[in-house]
C-alpha positions in Angstrom: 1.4 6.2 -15.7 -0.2 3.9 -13.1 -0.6 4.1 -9.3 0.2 1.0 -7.0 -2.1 1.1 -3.8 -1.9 -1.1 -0.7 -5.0 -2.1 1.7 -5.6 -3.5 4.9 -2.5 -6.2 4.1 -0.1 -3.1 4.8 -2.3 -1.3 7.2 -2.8 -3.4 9.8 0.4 -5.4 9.8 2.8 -4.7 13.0 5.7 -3.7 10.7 3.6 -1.8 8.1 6.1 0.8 7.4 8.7 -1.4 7.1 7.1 -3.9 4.4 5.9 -1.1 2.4 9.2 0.5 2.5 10.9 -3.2 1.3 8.4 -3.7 -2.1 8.8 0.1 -3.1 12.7 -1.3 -3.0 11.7 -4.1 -4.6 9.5 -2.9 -7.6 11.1 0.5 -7.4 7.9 1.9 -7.9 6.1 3.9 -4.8 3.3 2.3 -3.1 0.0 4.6 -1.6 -1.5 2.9 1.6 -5.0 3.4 1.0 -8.2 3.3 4.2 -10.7 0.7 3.8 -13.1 3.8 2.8 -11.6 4.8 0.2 -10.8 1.7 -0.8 -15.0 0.6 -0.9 -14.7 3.7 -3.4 -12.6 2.8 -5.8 -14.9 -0.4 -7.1 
């Protein structure tokens, strides 16, 4: 089981929604849009 995350690339792009929506199609996998704090966590 693995977990695909997305940072500020997806966040602060103006069609966020939309791009994340497109590689979920794409990999058919769901994709979590992490903050940048949580993110400074994770390493």
């Amino acid at each position: 089981m693995y977990e695909i995350v997305a940072t500020s690339a997806f966040r602060e792009t103006q069609n966020s929604e939309e791009a994340r929506r497109y590689v979920e199609n794409e990999i058919e996998h769901p994709i979590r849009i992490i903050s940048g704090l949580r993110r400074s966590k994770i390493n």
